[in-house]
VEXDO-667313 format. One line per field, with one value per residue (C-alpha): x, y, z; residue in three letters. Coordinates in steps of 0.2 Angstrom, whole numbers, plus 5000, padded with zeros to 4 digits. Layout:
VEXDO-667313
px: (X_...)
py: (Y_...)
pz: (Z_...)
residuo: (ALA_...)
//
This chain:
VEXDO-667313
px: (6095_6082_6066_6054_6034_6023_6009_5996_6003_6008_5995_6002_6020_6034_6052_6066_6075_6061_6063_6054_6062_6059_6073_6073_6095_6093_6081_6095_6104_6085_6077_6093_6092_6073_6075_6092_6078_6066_6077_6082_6065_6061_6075_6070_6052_6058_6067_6053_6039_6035_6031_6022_6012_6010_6001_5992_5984_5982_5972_5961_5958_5951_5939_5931_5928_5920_5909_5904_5898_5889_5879_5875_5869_5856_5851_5846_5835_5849_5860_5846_5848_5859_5850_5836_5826_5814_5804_5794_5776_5766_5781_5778_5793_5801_5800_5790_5793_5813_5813_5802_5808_5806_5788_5788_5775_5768_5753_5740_5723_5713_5698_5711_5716_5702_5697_5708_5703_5702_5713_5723_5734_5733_5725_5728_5724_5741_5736_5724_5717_5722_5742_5745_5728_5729_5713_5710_5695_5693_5680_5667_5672_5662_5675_5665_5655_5664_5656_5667_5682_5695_5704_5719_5727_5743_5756_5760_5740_5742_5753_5742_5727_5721_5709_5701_5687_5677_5662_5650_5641_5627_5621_5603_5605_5598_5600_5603_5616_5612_5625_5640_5652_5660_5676_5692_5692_5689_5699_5704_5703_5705_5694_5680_5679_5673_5670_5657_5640_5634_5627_5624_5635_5636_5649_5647_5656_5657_5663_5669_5666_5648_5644_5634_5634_5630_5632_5631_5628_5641_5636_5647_5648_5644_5631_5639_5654_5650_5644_5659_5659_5675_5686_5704_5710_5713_5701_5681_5672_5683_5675_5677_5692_5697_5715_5724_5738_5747_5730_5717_5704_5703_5691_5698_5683_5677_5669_5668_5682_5694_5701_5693_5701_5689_5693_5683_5675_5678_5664_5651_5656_5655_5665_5675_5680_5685_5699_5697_5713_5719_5722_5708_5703_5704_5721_5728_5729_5728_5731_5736_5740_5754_5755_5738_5748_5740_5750_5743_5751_5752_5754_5768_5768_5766_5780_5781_5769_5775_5771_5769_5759_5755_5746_5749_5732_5745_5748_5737_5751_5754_5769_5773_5788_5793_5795_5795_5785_5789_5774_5775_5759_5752_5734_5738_5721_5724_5738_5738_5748_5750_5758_5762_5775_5778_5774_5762_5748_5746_5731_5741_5729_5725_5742_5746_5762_5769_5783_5796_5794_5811_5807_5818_5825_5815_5826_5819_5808_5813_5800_5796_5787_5767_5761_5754_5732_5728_5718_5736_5752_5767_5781_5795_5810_5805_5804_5792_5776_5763_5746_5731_5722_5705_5696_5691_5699_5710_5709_5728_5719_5708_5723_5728_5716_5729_5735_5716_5711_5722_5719_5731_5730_5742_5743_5751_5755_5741_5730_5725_5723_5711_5709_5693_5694_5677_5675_5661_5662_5661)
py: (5357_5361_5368_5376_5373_5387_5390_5386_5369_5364_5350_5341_5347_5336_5345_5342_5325_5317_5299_5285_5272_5253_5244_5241_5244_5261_5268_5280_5284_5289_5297_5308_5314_5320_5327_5337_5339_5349_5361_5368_5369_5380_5392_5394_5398_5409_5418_5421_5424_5443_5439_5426_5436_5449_5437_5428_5444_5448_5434_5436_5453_5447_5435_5448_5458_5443_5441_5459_5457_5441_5450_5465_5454_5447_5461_5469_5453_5448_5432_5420_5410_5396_5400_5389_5384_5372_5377_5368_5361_5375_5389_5403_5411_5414_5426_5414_5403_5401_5388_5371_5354_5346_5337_5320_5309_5296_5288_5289_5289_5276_5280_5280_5293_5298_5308_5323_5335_5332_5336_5324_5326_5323_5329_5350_5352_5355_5343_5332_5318_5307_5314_5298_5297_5303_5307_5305_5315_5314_5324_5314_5312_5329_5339_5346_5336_5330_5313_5300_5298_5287_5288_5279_5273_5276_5281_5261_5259_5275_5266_5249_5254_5250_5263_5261_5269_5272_5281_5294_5308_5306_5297_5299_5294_5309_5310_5329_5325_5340_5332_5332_5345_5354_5358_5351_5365_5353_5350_5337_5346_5338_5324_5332_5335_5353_5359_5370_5362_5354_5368_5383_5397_5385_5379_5361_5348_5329_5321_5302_5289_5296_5302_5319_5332_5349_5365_5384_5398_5410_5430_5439_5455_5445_5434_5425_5418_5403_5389_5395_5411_5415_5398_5399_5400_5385_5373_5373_5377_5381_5397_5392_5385_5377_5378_5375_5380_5385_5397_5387_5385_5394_5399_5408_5414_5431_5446_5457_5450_5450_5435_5436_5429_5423_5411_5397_5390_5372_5369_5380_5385_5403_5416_5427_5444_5445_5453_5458_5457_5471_5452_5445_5427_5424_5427_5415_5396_5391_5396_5390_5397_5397_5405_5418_5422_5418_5412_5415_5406_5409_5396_5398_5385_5363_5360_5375_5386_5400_5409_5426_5435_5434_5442_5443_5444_5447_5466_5466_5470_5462_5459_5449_5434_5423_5406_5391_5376_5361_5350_5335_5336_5352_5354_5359_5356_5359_5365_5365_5366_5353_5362_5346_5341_5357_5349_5356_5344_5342_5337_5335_5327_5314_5311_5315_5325_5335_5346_5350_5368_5380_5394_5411_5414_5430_5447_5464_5470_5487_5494_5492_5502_5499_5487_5494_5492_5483_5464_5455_5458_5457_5445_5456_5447_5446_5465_5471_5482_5490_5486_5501_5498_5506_5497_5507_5490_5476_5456_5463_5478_5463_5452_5469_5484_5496_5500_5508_5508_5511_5519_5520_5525_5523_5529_5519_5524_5516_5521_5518_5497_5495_5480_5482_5471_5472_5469_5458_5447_5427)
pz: (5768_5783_5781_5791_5794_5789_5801_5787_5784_5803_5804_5788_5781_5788_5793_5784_5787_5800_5790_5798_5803_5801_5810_5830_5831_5824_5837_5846_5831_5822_5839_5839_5822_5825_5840_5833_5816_5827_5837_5818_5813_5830_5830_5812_5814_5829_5817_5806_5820_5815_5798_5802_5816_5800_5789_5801_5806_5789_5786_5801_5795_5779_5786_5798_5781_5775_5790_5789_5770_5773_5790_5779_5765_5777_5784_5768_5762_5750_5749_5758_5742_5752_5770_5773_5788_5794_5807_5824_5819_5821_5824_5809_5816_5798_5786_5770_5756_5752_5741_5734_5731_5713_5714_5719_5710_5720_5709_5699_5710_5713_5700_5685_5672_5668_5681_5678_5691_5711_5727_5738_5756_5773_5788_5787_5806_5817_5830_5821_5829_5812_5809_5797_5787_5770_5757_5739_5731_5713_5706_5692_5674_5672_5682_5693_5707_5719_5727_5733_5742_5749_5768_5769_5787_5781_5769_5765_5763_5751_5739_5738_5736_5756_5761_5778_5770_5755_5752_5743_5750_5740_5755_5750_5733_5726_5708_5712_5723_5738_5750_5738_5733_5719_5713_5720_5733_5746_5763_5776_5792_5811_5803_5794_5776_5772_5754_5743_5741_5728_5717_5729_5737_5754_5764_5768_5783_5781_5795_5785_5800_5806_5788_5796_5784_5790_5780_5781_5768_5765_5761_5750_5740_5723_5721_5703_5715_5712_5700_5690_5687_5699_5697_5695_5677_5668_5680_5684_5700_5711_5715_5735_5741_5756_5767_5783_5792_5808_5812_5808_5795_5779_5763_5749_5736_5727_5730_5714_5706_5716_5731_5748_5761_5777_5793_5796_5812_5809_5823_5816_5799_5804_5795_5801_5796_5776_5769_5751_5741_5725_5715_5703_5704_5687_5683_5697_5694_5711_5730_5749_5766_5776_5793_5788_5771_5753_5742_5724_5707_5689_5675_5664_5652_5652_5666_5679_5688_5699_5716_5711_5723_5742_5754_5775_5782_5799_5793_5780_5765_5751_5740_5724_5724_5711_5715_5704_5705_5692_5687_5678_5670_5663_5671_5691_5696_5716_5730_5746_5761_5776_5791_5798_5787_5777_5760_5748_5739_5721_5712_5693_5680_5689_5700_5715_5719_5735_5737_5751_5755_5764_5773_5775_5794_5799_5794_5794_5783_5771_5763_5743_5728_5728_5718_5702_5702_5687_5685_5693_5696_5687_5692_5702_5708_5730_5731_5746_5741_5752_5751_5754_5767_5765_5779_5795_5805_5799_5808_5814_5824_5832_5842_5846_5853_5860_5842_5839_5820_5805_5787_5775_5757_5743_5726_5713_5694_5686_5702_5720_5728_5737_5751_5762_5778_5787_5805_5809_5824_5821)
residuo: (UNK_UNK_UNK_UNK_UNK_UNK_UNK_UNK_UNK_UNK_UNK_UNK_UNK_UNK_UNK_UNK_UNK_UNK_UNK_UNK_UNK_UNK_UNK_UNK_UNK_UNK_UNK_UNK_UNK_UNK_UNK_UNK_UNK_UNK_UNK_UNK_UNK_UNK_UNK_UNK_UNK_UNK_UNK_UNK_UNK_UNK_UNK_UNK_UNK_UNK_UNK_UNK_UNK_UNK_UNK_UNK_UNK_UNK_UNK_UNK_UNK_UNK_UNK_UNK_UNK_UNK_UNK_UNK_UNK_UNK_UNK_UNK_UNK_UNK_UNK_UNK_UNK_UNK_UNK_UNK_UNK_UNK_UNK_UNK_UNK_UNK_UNK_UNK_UNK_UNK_UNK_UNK_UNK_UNK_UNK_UNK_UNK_UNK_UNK_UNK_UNK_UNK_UNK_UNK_UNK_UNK_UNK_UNK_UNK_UNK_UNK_UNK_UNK_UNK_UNK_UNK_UNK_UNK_UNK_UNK_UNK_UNK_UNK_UNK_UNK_UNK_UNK_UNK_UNK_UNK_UNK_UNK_UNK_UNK_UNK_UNK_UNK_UNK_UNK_UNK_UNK_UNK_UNK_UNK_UNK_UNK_UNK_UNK_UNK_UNK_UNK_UNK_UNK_UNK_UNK_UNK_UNK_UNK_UNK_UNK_UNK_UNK_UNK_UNK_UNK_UNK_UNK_UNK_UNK_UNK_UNK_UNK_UNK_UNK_UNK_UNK_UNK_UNK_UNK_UNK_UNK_UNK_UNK_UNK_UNK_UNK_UNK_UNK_UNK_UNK_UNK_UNK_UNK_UNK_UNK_UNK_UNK_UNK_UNK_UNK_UNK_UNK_UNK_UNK_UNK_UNK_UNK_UNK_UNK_UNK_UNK_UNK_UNK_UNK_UNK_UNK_UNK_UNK_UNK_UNK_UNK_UNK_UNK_UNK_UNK_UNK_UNK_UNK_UNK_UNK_UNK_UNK_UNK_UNK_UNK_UNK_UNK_UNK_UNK_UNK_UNK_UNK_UNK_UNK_UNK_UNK_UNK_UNK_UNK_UNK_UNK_UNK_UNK_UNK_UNK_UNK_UNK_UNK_UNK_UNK_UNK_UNK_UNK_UNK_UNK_UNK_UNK_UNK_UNK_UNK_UNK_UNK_UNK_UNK_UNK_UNK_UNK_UNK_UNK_UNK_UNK_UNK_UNK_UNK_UNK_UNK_UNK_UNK_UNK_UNK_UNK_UNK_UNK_UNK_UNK_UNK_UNK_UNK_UNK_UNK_UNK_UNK_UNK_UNK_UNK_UNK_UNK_UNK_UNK_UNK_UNK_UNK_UNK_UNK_UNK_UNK_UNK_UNK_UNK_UNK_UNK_UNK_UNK_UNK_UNK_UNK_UNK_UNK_UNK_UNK_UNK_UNK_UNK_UNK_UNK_UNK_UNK_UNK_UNK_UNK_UNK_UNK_UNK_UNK_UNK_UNK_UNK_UNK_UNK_UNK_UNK_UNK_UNK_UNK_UNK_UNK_UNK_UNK_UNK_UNK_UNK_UNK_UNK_UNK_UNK_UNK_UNK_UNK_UNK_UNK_UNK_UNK_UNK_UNK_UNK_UNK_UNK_UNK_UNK_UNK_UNK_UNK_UNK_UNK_UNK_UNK_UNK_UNK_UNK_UNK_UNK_UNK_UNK_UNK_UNK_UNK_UNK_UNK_UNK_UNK_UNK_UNK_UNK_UNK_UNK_UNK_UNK_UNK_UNK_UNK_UNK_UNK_UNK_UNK_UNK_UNK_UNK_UNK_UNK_UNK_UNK_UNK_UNK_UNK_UNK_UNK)
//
């Protein structure tokens, strides 16, 4: 009996009766018998052609409905869950954190396990003079001053122990150690170290091959930011933190509680103007920047912490996320972000971990419900809130004059945010 090919199976069904044949005299009687094969196959598909027409159309008429759902999902924020990008060095044309990897553990650093706290990664400048150096900073056994450090010429060098440098800024030998640091707060940025003084509310720069050490005071709204008083929870002295990203130099720190935000002049050490978050310091674990947005994370138990809480110094809004991060060891004593190679830096008792972080293509933005004003936030899943802008000028207003100053206000249920950014020239 003959069949016919359906225009779904064209590419693999076989008509009725096309046998392949294996012996050379039987070439004319075979060749006849296909040829006589397809001209049934043809004038019965002709006779089918409208029905085929139908539910080929129908078909096509499905998948334009699907395309439709799937642009509309996007549109609205919704099914990103699979849509993942990776930007240009540098680019923050995206719309934030999609996703990050499970942690990859590299090794123990070079003092042992017994130094628990401390901060590791590469250069956080984009464009560094030193792309392929990476650092280690333990802090001492006390968990608190940070003195020496090891620079490594490369990744290999990393895994081996090779450092092409090791040294101590106690450079002096002074058993008050004025020229080290505390906290794990510190930085690798376009070849200089920068972290928070030794005892003292000041910012300090080491620069590793010429060993100058230069430093500057920071003034803030409260004078107990430091020495402890305003760490993250769970580890000590990090009251001043240090990051990089796409725009530059970053310190993270306190002013009556709550997480400032200021930009650094990696030259001078100059602050820029600060914008004073609605988050409190002590409820958040730890913190970086990505394309002028704070990150903020909670601890949720021995395995994970999660990214719970940003802020866009861009537009001066905040809004809350929920992203997981899963730690092999329970104590996250630092995080930061490399713009270089998208990966964030993990300080994990004692080990050192990194991350592969995705980043949402840029859709447009819908407004969300404020954010309720209490001492954090809880965890809402990605939804948009609008931050109050009490400030008579935002850092936004700065890169763009013709928009004049803003002043917004926004009540919530358990009252009314507040986030002062003063404008004070570098």
């Amino acid at each position: 009996s003959s069949s016919f090919c359906q225009p779904s199976t064209l590419k693999t069904c076989q008509c009725d009766g096309l046998i392949p044949f294996s012996d050379k005299g039987k070439l004319t009687t075979t060749l006849m018998f296909q040829i006589n094969n397809i001209n049934t196959a043809v004038t019965t598909m002709e006779g089918h052609d409208k029905n085929n027409i139908v539910t080929i159309q129908r078909e096509i008429n499905n998948l334009r409905k699907k395309l439709q759902e799937c642009e509309e999902a996007i549109a609205s924020g919704a099914g990103l869950a699979n849509l993942s990008m990776s930007p240009p060095v540098g680019d923050c044309n995206h719309g934030g954190i999609l996703k990050v990897s499970d942690p990859v553990l590299v090794k123990l650093n070079w003092k042992g396990s017994d130094f628990k706290a401390g901060s590791w990664g590469k250069d956080f400048a984009v464009g560094t003079k030193t792309p392929d150096h990476y650092w280690v900073f333990p802090l001492n056994k006390d968990e608190r001053t940070l003195e020496s450090y090891r620079l490594y010429s490369s990744y290999k060098k990393l895994l081996i122990y090779s450092p092409v440098r090791e040294y101590s800024l106690n450079i002096r030998n002074n058993p008050n150690c004025e020229d080290c640091g505390q906290g794990a707060g510190v930085i690798f940025f376009n070849g200089s170290f920068y972290y928070n003084c030794f005892d003292s509310r000041a910012l300090c720069r080491a620069d590793p091959f010429s060993m100058r050490i230069s430093r500057e005071n920071i003034e803030d709204q409260d004078p107990a930011s430091f020495n402890n008083w305003f760490s993250y929870k769970g580890v000590k002295y990090q009251d001043i933190d240090l990051a990089g990203d796409e725009k530059g130099l970053w310190m993270v720190h306190v002013a009556n509680g709550n997480m400032v935000i200021r930009k650094v002049n990696p030259d001078t050490l100059q602050l820029d103007t600060p914008w004073t978050t609605s988050q409190k310091k002590r409820n958040v674990s730890n913190a970086f920047m990505i394309c002028g947005v704070l990150y903020a994370t909670k601890r949720v138990n021995s395995t994970h912490e999660v990214i719970f809480y940003a802020f866009d110094t861009n537009s001066a809004k905040e809004h809350s996320l929920r992203i997981f991060l899963n730690k092999p060891l329970p104590t996250m004593q630092s995080l930061s972000y490399n713009p270089n190679d998208q990966k964030l830096y993990m300080y994990n008792d004692g080990y050192l971990v990194y991350y592969d972080v995705k980043f949402k293509p840029r859709v447009a933005k819908r407004a969300g419900p404020a954010l309720a004003a209490d001492s954090g936030l809880d965890i809402h899943d990605g939804k948009s809130q609008s931050l109050v802008v009490k400030s008579a000028q935002s850092a936004a207003d700065k890169e763009d004059r013709s928009l004049g100053n803003r002043q917004q206000k926004t009540k919530t249920s358990k009252g009314e945010i507040s986030a002062i950014h003063e404008s004070r020239m570098m």
